[in-house]
Residue frames as a rotation matrix with the C-alpha (Angstrom) as fourth column:
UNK 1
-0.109 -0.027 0.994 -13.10
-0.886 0.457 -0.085 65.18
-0.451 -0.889 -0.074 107.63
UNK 2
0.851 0.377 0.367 -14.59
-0.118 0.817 -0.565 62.58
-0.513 0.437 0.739 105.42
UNK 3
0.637 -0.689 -0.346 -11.47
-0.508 -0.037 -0.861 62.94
0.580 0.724 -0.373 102.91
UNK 4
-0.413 -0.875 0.252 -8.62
-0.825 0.242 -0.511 62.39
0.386 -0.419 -0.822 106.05
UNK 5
-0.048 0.562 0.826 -11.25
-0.820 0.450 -0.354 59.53
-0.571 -0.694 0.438 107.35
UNK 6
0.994 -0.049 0.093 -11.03
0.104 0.598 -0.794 57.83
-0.017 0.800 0.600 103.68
UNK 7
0.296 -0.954 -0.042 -6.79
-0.802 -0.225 -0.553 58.52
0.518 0.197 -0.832 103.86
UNK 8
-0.273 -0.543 0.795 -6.68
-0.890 0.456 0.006 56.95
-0.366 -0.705 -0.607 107.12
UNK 9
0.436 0.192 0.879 -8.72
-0.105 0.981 -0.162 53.37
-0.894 -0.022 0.448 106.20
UNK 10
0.720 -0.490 -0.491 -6.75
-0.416 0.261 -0.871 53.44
0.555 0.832 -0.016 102.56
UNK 11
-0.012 -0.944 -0.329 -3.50
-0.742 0.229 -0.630 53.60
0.671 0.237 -0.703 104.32
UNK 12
-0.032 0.313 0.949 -4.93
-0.905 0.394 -0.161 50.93
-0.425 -0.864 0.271 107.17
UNK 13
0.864 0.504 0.016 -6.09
-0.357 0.634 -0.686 48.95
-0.355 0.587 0.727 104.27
UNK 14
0.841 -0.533 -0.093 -2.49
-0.396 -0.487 -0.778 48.80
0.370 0.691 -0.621 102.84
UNK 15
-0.352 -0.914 0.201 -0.78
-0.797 0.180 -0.576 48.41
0.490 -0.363 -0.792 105.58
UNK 16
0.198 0.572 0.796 -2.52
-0.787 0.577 -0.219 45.37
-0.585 -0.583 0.564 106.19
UNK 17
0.966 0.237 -0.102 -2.34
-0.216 0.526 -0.823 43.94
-0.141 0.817 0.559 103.03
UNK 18
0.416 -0.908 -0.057 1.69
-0.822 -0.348 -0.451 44.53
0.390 0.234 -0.891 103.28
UNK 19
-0.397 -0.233 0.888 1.73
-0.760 0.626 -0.175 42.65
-0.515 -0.744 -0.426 106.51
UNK 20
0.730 0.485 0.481 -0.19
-0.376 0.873 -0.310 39.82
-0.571 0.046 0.820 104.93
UNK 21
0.688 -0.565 -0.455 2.41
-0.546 0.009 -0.838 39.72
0.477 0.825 -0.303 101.73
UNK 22
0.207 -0.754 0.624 4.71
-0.893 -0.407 -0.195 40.07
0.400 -0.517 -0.757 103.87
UNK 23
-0.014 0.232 0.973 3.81
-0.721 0.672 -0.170 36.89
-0.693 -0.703 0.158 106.30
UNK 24
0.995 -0.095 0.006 3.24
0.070 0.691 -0.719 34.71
0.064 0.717 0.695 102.54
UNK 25
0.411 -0.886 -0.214 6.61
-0.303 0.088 -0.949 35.37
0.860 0.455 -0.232 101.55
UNK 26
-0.195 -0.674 0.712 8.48
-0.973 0.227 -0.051 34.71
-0.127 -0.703 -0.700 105.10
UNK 27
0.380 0.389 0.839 6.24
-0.546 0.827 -0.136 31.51
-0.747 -0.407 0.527 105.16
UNK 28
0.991 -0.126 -0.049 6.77
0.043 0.636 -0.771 30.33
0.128 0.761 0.635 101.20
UNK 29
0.599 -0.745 0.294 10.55
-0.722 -0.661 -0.205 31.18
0.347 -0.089 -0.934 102.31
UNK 30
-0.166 -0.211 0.963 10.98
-0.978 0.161 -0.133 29.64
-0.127 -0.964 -0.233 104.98
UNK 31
0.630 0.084 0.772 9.49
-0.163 0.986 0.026 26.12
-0.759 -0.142 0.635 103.95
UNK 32
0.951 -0.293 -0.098 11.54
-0.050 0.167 -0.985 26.51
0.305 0.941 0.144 100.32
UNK 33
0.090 -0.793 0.602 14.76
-0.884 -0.342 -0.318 27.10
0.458 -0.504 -0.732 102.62
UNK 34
0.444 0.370 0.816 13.36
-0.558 0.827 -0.072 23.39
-0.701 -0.423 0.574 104.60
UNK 35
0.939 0.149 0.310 12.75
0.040 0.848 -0.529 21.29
-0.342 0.509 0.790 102.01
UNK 36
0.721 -0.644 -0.254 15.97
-0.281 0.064 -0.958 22.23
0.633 0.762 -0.135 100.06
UNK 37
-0.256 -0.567 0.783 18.49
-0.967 0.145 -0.211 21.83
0.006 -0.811 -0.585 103.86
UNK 38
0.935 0.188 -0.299 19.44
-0.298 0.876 -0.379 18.37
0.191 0.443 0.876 102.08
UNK 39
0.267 -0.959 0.092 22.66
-0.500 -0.056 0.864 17.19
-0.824 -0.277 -0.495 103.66
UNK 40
0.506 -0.639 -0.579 25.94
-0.714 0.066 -0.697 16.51
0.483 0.767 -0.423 101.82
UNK 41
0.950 -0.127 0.285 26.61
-0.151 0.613 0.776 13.27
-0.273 -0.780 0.563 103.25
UNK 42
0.438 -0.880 -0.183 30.46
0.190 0.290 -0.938 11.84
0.878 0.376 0.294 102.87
UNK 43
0.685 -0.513 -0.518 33.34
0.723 0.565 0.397 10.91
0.089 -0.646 0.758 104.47
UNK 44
-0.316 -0.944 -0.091 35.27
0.836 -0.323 0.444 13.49
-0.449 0.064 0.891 103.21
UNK 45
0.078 0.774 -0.628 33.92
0.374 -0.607 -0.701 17.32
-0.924 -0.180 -0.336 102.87
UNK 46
-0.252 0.354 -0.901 34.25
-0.900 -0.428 0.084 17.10
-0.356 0.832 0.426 99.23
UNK 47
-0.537 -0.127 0.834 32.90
0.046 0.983 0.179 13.77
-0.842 0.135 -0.522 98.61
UNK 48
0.297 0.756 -0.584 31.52
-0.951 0.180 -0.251 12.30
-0.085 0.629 0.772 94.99
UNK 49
0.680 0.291 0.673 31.13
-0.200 0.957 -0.212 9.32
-0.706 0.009 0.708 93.67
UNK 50
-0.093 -0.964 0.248 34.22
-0.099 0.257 0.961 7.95
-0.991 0.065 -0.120 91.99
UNK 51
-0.378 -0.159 -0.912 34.71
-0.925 0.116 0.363 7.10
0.048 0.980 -0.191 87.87
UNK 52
-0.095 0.475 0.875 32.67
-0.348 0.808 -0.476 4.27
-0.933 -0.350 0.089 86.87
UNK 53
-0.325 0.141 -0.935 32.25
-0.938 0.082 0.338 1.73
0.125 0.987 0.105 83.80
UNK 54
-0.839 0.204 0.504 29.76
0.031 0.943 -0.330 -0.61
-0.543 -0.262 -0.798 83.60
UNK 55
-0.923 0.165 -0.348 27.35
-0.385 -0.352 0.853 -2.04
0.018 0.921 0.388 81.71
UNK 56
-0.401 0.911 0.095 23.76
-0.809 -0.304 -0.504 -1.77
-0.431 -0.279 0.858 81.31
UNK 57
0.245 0.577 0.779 20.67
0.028 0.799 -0.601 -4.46
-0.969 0.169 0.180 80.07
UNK 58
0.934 0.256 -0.248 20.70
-0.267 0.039 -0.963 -3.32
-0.237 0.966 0.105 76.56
UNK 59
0.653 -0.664 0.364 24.57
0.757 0.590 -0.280 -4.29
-0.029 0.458 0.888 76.19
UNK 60
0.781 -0.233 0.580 25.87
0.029 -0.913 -0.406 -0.30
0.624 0.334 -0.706 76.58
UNK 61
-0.278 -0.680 -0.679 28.69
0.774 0.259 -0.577 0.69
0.568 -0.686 0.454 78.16
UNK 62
0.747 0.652 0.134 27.48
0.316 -0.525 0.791 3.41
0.585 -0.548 -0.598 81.00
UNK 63
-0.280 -0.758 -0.589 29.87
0.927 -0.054 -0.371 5.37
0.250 -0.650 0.718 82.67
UNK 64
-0.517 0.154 -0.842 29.99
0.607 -0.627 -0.488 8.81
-0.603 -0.764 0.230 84.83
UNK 65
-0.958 0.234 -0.165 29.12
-0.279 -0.635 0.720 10.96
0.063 0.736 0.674 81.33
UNK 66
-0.483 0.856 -0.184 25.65
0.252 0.338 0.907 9.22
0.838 0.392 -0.379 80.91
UNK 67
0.674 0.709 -0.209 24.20
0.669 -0.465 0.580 10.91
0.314 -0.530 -0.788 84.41
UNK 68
-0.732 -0.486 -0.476 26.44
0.635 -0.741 -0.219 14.01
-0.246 -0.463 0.851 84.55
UNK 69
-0.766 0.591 0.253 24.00
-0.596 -0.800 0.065 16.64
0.240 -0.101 0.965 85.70
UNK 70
-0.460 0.759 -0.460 21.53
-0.418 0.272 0.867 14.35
0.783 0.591 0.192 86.73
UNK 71
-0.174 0.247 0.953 19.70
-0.983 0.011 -0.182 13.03
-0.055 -0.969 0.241 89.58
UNK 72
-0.047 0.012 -0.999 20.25
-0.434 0.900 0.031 9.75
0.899 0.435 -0.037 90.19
UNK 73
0.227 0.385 0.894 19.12
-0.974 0.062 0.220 6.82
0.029 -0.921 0.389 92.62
UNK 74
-0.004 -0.165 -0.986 20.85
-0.909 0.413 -0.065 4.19
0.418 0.896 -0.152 93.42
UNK 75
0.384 0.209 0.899 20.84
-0.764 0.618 0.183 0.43
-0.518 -0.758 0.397 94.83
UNK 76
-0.762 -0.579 -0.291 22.30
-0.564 0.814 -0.140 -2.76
0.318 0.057 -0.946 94.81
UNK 77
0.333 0.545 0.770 20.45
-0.765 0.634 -0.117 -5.85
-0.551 -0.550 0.628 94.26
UNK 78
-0.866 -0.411 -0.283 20.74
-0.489 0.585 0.647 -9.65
-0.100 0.699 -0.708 91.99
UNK 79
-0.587 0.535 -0.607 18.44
-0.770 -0.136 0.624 -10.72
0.251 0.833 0.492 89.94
UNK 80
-0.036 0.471 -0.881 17.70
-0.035 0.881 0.472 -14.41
0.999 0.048 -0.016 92.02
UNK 81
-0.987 -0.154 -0.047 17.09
0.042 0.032 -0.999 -13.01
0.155 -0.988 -0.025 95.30
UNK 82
-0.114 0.993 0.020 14.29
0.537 0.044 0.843 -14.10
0.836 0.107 -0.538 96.81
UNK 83
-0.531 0.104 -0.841 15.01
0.834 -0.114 -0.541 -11.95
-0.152 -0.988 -0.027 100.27
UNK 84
-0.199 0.164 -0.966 14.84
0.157 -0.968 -0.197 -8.33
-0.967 -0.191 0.166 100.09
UNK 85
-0.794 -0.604 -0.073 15.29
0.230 -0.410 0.882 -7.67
-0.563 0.683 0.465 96.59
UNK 86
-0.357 0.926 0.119 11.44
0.934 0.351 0.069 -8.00
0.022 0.136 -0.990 95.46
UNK 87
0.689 0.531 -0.494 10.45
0.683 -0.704 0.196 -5.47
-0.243 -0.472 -0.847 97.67
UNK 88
-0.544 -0.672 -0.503 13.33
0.363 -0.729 0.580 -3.19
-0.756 0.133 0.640 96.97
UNK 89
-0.928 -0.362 0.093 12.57
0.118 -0.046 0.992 -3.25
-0.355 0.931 0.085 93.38
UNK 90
0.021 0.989 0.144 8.59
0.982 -0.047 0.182 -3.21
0.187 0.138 -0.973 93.70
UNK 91
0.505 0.217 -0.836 9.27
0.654 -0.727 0.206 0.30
-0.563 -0.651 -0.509 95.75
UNK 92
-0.655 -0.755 0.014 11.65
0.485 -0.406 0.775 1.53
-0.580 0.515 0.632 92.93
UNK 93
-0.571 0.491 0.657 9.31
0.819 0.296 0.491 0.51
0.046 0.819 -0.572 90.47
UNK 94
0.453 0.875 -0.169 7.20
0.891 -0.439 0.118 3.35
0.030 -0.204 -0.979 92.24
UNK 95
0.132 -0.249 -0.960 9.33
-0.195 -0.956 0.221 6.40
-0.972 0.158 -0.174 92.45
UNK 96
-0.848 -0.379 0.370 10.62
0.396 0.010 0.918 5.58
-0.352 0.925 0.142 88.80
UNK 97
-0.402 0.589 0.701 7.16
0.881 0.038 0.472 5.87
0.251 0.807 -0.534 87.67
UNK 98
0.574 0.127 -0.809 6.79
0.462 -0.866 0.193 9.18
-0.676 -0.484 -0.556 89.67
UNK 99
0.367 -0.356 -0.859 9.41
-0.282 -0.923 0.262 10.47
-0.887 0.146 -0.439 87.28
UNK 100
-0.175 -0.082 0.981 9.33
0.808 0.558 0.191 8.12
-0.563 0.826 -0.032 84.20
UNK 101
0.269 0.043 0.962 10.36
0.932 -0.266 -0.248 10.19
0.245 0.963 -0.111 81.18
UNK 102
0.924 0.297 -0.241 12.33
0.375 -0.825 0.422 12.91
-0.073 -0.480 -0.874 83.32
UNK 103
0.591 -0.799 -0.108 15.25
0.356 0.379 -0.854 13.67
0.724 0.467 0.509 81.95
UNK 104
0.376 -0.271 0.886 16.59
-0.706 -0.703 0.084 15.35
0.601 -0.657 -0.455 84.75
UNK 105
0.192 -0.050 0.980 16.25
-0.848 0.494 0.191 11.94
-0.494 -0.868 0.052 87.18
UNK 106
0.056 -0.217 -0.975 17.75
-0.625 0.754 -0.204 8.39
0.779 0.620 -0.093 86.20
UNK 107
0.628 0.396 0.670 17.92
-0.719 0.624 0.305 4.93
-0.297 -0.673 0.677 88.24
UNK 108
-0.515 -0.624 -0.588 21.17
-0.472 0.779 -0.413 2.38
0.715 0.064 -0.696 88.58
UNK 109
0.656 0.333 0.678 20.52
-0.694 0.620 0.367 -0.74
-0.298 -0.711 0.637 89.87
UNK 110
-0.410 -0.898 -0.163 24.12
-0.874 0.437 -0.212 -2.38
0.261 0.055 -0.964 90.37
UNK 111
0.671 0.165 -0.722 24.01
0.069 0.957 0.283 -6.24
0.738 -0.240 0.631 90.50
UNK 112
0.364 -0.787 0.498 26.06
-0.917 -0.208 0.341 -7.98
-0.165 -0.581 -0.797 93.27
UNK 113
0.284 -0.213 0.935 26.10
-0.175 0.947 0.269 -10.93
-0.943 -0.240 0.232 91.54
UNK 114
0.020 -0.447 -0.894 27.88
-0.877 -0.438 0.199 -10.50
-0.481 0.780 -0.401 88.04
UNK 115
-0.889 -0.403 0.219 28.46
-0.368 0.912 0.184 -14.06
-0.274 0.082 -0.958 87.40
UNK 116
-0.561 0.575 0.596 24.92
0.708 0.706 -0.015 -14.88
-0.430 0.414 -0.803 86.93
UNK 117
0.259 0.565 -0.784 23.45
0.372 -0.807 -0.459 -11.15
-0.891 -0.173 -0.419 86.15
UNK 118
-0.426 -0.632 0.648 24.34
0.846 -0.023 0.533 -11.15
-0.321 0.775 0.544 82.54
UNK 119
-0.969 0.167 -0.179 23.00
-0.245 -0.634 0.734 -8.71
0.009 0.755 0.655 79.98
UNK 120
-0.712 0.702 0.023 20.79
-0.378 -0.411 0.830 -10.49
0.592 0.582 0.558 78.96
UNK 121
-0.501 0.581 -0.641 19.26
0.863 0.385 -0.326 -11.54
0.057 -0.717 -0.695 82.74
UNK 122
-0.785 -0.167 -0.596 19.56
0.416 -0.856 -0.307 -8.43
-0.459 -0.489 0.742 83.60
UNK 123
-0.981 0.142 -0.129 17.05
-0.188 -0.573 0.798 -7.50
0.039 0.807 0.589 80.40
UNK 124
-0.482 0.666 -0.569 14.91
0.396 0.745 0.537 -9.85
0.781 0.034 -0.624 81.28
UNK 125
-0.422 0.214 -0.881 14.39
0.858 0.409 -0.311 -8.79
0.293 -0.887 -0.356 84.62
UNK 126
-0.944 -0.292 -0.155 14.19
0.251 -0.938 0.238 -5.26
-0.215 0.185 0.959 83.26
UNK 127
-0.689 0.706 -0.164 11.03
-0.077 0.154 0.985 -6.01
0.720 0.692 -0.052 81.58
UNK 128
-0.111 0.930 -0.350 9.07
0.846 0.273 0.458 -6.81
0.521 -0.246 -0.817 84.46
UNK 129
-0.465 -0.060 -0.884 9.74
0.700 -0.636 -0.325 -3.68
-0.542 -0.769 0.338 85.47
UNK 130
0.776 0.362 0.516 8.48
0.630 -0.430 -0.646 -1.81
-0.012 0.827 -0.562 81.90
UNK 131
0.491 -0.596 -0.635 11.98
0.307 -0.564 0.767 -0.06
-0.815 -0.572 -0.094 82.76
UNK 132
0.943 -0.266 0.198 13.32
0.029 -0.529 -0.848 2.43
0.331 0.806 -0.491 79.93
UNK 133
0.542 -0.841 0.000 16.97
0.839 0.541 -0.066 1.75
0.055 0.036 0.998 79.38
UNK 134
0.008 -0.307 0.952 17.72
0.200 -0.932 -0.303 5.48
0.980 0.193 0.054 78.79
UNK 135
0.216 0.233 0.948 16.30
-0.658 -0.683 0.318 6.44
0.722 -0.692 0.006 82.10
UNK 136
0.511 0.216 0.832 16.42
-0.770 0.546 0.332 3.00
-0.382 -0.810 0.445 84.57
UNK 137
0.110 -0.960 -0.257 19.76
-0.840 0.048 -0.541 1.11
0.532 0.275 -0.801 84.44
UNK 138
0.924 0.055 0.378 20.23
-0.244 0.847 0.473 -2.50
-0.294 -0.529 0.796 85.28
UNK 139
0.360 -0.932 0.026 24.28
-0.924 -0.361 -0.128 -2.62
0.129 0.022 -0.991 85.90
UNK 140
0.989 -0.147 0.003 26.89
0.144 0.973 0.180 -5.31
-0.029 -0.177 0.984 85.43
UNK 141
0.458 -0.820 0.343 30.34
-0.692 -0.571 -0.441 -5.37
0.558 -0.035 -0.829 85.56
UNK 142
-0.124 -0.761 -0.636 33.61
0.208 0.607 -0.767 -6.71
0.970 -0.227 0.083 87.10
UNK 143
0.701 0.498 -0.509 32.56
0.576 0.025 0.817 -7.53
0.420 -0.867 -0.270 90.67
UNK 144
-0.378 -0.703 -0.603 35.28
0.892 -0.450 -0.034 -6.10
-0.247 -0.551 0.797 92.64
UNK 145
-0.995 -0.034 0.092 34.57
0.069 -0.907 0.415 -2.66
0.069 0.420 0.905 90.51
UNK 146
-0.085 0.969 0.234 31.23
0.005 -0.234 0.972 -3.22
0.996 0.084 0.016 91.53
UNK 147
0.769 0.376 -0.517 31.29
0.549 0.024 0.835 -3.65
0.326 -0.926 -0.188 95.03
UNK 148
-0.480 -0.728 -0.490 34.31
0.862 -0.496 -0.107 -0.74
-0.166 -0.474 0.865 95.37
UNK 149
-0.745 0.220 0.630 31.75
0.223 -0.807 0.546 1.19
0.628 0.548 0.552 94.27
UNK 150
0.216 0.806 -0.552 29.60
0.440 0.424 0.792 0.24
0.871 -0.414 -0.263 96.38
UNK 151
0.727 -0.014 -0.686 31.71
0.676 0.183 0.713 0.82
0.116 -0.983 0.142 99.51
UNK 152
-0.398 -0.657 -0.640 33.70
0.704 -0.666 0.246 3.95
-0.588 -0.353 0.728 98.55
UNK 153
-0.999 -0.034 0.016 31.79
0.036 -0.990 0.139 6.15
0.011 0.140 0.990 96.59
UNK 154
0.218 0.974 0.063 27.83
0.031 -0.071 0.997 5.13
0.975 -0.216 -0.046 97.38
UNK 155
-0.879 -0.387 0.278 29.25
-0.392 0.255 -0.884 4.01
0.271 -0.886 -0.376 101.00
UNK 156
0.625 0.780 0.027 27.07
-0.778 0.620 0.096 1.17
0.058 -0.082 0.995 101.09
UNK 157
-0.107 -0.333 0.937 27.76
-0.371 0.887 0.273 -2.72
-0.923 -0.318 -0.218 102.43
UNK 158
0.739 0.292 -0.607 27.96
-0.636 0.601 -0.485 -5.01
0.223 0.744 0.630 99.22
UNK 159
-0.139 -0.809 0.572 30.09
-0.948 0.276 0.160 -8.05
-0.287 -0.520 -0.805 100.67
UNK 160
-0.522 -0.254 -0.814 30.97
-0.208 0.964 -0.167 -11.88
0.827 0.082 -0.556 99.93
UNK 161
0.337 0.238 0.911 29.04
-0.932 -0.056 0.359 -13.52
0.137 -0.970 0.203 102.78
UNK 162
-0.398 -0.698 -0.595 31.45
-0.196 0.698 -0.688 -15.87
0.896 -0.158 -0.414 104.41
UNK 163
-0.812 0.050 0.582 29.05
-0.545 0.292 -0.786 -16.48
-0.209 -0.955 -0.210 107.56
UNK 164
-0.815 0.540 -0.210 26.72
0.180 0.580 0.795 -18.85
0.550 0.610 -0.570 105.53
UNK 165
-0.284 0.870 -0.403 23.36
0.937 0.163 -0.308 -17.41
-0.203 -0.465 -0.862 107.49
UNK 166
-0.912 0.043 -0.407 22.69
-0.329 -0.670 0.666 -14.41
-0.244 0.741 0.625 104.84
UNK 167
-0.290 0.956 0.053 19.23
-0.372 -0.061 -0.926 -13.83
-0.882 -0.288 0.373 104.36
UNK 168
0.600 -0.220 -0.769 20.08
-0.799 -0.122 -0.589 -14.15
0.036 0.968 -0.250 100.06
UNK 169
0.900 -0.156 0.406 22.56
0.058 0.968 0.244 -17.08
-0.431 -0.196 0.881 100.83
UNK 170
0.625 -0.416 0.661 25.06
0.730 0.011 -0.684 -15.86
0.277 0.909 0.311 98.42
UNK 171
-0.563 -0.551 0.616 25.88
0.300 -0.831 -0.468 -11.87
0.770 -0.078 0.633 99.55
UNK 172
-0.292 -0.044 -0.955 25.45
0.863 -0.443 -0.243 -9.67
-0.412 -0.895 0.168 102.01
UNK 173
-0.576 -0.132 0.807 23.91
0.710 -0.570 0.414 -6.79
0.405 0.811 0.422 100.34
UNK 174
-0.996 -0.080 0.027 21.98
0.063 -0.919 -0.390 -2.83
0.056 -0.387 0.920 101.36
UNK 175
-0.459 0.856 0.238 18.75
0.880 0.475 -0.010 -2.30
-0.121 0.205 -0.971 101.67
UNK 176
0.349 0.331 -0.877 18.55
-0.040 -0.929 -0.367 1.68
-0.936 0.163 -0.311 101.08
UNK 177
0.559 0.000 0.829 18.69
0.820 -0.145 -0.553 3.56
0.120 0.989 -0.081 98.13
UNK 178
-0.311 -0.805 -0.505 21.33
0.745 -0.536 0.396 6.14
-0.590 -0.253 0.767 97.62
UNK 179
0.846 0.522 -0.113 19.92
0.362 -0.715 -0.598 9.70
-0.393 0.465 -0.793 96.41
UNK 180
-0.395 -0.910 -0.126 22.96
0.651 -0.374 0.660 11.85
-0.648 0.179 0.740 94.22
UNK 181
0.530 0.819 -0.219 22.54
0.358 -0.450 -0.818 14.54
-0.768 0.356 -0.532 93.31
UNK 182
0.976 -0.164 0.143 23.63
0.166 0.138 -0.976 16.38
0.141 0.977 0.162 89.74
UNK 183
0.458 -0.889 -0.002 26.90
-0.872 -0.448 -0.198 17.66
0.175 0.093 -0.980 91.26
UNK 184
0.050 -0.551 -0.833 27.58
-0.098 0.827 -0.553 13.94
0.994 0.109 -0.012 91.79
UNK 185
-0.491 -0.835 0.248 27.24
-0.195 -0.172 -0.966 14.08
0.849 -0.522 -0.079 95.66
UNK 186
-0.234 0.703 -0.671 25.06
0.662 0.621 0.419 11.63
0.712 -0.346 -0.611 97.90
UNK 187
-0.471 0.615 0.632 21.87
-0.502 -0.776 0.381 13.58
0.725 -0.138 0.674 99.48
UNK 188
0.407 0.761 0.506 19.97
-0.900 0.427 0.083 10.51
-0.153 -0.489 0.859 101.57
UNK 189
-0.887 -0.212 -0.410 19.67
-0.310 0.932 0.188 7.01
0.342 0.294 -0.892 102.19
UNK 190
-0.195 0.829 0.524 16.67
-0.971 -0.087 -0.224 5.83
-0.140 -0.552 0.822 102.37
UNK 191
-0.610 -0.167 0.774 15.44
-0.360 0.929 -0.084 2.12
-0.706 -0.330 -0.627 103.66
UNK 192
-0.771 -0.027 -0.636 14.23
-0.545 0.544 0.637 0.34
0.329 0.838 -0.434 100.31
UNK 193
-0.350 0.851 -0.392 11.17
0.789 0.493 0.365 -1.98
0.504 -0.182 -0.844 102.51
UNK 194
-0.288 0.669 -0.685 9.26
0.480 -0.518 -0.708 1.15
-0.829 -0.533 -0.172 104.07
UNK 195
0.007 0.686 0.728 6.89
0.982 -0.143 0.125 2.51
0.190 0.713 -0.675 102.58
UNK 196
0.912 0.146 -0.383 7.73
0.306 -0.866 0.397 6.34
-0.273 -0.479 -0.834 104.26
UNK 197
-0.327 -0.846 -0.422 11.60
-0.006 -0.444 0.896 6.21
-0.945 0.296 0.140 103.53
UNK 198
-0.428 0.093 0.899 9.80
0.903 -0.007 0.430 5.95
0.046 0.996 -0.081 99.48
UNK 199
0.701 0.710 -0.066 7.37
0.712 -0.702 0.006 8.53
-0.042 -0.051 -0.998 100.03
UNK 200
0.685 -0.307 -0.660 10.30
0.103 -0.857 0.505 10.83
-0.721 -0.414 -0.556 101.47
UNK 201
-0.664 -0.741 -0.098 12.86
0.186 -0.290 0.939 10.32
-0.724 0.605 0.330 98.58
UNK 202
0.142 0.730 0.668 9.90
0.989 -0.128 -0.070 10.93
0.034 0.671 -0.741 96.30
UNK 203
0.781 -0.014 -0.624 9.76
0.320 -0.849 0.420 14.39
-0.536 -0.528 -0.659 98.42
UNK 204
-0.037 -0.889 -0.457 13.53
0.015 -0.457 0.889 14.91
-0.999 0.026 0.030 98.32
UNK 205
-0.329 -0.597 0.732 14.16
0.758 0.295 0.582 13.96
-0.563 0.746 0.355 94.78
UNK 206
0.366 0.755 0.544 11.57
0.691 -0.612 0.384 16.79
0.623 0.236 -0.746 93.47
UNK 207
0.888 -0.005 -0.459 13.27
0.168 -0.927 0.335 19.20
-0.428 -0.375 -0.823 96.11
UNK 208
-0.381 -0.915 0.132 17.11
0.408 -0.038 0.912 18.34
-0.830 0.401 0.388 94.17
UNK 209
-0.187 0.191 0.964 15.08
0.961 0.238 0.139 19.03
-0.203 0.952 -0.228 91.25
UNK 210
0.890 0.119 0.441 14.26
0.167 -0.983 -0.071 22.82
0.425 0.137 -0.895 92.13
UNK 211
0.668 -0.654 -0.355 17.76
0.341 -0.156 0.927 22.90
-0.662 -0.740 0.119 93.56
UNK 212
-0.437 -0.553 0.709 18.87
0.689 0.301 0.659 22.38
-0.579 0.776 0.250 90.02
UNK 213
0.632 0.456 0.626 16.38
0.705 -0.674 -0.220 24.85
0.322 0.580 -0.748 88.53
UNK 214
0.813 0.181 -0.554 17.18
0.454 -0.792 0.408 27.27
-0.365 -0.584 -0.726 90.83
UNK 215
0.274 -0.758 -0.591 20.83
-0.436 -0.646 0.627 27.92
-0.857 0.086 -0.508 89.59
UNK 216
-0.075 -0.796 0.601 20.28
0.721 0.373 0.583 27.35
-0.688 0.478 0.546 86.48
């Protein structure tokens, strides 16, 4: 009696412990299955981001090779804006340093204003960021080829403003950041002055980042 009485609470004991497993894994599942149900945004249901050359603070050229496989955020701003750009670039400043020295994650920041954004503004302006060239890109380039980038393969606004009541006086320009991920294909946008759309590409960028483990 005592034997089939010690059988029955073993296999009680067991099948308890199964169910619990059981309930972890559906749960760790189930949120890993969440976090990763990152849309493929685009116009077109194989969209990436187009060929690109342009060049960085340090004088490099920088083209698609330098963040194939990589996770990359990006944004449009110019170096003498006193509107938005600040704040954009204060809120960068914070995810970058979330992932400063990751090789995995990198940061363009496309001028829209080529003409005064040389090199070696562009370097300058780099600095107040402490912004490793390797990892946190400050882009120039032939405007047009900067702002067709802009509007066909980030699909972001970067316009001429021709209605002289621009907040920047000069351009018309985005105020999100554009998430891509390594396969080259845009994951988020997220608004550049909140302090929640940073938080959440923090999130996302760290869930692209086991997306990429995962198959590799």
């Amino acid at each position: 009696m005592k034997k089939n009485k010690t059988g029955i609470i073993l296999i009680s004991f067991f099948i308890v412990l199964g169910v619990a497993f059981l309930s972890y894994y559906y749960s760790v599942s189930t949120e890993k299955k969440r976090r990763s149900a990152l849309p493929v945004i685009g116009n077109e249901q194989n969209h990436h981001i187009s060929d690109f050359s342009f060049t960085n603070q340090d004088g490099k050229t920088i083209t698609n090779a330098d963040i194939a496989g990589k996770i990359v955020v990006v944004e449009y701003f110019f170096a003498t804006c006193k509107g938005i750009c600040p704040k954009m670039n204060e809120n960068l400043a914070k995810i970058y340093k979330e992932f400063k020295g990751n090789k995995n994650v990198m940061f363009l920041s496309h001028t829209v204003d080529p003409k005064k954004d040389t090199v070696a503004a562009l370097k300058a302006y780099s600095l107040h960021f402490d912004a490793d060239p390797l990892q946190w890109m400050f882009l120039t380039g032939d405007k047009q080829k900067l702002y067709d980038m802009a509007r066909y393969s980030y699909l972001i606004s970067a316009e001429d403003d021709t209605s002289g009541v621009s907040i920047d006086k000069d351009f018309i320009h985005d105020n999100h950041y554009i998430l891509v991920d390594h396969h080259g294909r845009i994951r988020g946008f997220y608004d550049g002055l909140e302090d929640e759309a940073v938080k959440k590409i923090v999130s996302d960028i760290k869930t692209l980042i086991e997306e990429k483990n995962e198959k590799l």
